[in-house]
N, C-alpha and C positions, 0 to 999 in steps of 0.2 A: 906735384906742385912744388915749386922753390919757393922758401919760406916766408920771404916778405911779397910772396907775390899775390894780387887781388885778382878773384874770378874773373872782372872784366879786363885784364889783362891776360890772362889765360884765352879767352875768347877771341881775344886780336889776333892772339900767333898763333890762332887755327883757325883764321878764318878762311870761308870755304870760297874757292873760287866763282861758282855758282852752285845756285840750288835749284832742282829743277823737278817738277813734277804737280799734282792736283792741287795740289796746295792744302788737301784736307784735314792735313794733320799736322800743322803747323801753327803753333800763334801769331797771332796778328804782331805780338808786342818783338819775339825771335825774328819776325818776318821782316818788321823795319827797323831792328837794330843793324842786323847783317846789311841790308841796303843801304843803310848809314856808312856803314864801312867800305862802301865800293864794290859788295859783292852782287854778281851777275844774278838777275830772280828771273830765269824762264817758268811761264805760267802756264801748265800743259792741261788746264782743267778741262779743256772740252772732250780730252783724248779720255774717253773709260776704257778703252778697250786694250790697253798695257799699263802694265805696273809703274810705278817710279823708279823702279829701279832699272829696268824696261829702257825707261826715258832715258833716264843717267848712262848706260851703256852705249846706246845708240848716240847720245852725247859727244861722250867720249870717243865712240869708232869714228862717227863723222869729221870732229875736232885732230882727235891726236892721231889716232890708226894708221893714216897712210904712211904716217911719217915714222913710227914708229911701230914698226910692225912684232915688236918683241914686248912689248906691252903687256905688263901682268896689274889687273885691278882687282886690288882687295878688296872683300866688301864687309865689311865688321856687323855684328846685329845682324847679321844675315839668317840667324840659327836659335830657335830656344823659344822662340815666341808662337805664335798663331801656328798653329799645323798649317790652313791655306797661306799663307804667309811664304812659311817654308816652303812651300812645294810651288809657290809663285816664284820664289825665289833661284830654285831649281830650275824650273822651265826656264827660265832667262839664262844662265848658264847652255841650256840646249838649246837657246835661238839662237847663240853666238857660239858655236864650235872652234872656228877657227882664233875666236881669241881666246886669251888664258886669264879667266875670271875664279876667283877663290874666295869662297862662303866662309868664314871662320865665322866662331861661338867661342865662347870660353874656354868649351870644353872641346871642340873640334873642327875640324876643317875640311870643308867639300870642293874636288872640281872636276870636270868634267874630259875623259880620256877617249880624245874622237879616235873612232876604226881604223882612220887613213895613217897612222902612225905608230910605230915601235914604241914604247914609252920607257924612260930610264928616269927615275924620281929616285931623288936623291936624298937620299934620311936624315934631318938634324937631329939627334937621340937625346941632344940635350932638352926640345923643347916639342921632341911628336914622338908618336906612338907610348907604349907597342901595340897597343890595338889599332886594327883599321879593315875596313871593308872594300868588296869591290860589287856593286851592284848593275846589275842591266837596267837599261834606260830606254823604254820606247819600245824594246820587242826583244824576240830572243837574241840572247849571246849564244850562238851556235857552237864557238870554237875560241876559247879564253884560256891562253897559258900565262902560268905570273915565273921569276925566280926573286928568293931575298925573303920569302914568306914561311911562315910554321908551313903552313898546309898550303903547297904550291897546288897552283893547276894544272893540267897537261890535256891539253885541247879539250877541257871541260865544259858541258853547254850551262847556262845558267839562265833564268828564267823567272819569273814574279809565278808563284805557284810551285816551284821546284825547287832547286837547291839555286842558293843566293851566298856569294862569300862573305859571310859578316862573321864578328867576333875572329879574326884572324888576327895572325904576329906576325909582325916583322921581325923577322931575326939578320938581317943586312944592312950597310947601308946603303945598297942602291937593291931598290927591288924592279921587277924589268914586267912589264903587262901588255901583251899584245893579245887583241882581241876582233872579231870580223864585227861586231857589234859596239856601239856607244857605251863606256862603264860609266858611273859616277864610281870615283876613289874616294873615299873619308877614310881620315886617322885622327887617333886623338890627340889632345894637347894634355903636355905635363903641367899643373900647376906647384906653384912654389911649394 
C-alpha cells in the first residue's frame, strides 16, 4: 500500500475484470461495489456441478485461449484452505491439461506436467524451492525420469500406495521431468 493511499483506491486498481461463479460466497455489499465500477458479474448459480474456479478457467479458455495460446493463469488462494477445496482445485488443473494453470499458496505452488511433453522448468532460487515434489495424478506413473534433483528418477514407477517423489531437492536450475503419466509438480516458496 502507498502511503497516502485509501482502501478504496486500492480497490479501483484491481479491479477485476469479471467475476464469475455461484455467487455463494460473495457479499451482496463486494457484489454491487465492483458492478459500480464497470466490472462484468457472470451469475453461474444454476451450474452446481463445477467449481468457480472451473467456471473462471473455462472463461478465460473460451475468451482469451484461441488467441493466446501461451497463456499461463495464476490462481492465488488456491492452496491452505479446505482439503476439498484443494483437491477441487486440483482437478481443475486436470480438466485443462493443455493449458498452463498455477496453484500458488504462500508457501507453494502446484501445476500440472501433462505425458505428451519433455518438460524443462526452469528454477528461480531466489523465490522457489528447494523442496518440491513430483506426484502421479489419476493412475499409475509407470515410467518417470527427472535430472536437476537430490534424488533423480530413472524410469521409476510411481504410484498413490507406493513410492511418491515428495520431500525432494532441487539442486539445478532447470530440472527436466519426463513421464508416460500426468505428474502434478509442487515446490515451495521462499519467504522473506
Amino acid at each position: 500500500m502507498f502511503p497516502h493511499e485509501e482502501p478504496s483506491e486500492i480497490r479501483k486498481r484491481y479491479k477485476p475484470y469479471a467475476i464469475k461463479g455461484d455467487m455463494d460466497s460473495i457479499r451482496t455489499d463486494v457484489l454491487d461495489y465492483y458492478r459500480g465500477l464497470g466490472t462484468k458479474i457472470i451469475d453461474e448459480s444454476q451450474d452446481q456441478d463445477t467449481t468457480d474456479l472451473n467456471k473462471c478457467v473455462t472463461y478465460i479458455r473460451d475468451s482469451l485461449y484461441p488467441e493466446h495460446p501461451n497463456l499461463c493463469i495464476l490462481v492465488t488462494g488456491a492452496l491452505g484452505g479446505r482439503f476439498d477445496h484443494e483437491m477441487g482445485n486440483i482437478n481443475v488443473i486436470c480438466c485443462f491439461p493443455s493449458m498452463r494453470i498455477i496453484l500458488l499458496s504462500d508457501d507453494s505452488l502446484i501445476q500440472l506436467l501433462p505425458s505428451k511433453h519433455h518438460h524443462k522448468i526452469h528454477i528461480d532460487s531466489s523465490v522457489e524451492g528447494p523442496h518440491c515434489g513430483l506426484i502421479p495424478i489419476g493412475m499409475v506413473a509407470g515410467r518417470t525420469s527427472t535430472t536437476g534433483l537430490q534424488w533423480n528418477l530413472d524410469n521409476t514407477e510411481m504410484r498413490f500406495g507406493g513410492l511418491v517423489s515428495t520431500s525432494n531437492i532441487v539442486k539445478e536450475n532447470i530440472v527436466t521431468v519426463q513421464s508416460d503419466s500426468d505428474l502434478l509438480w509442487t515446490i515451495s516458496i521462499k519467504k522473506d
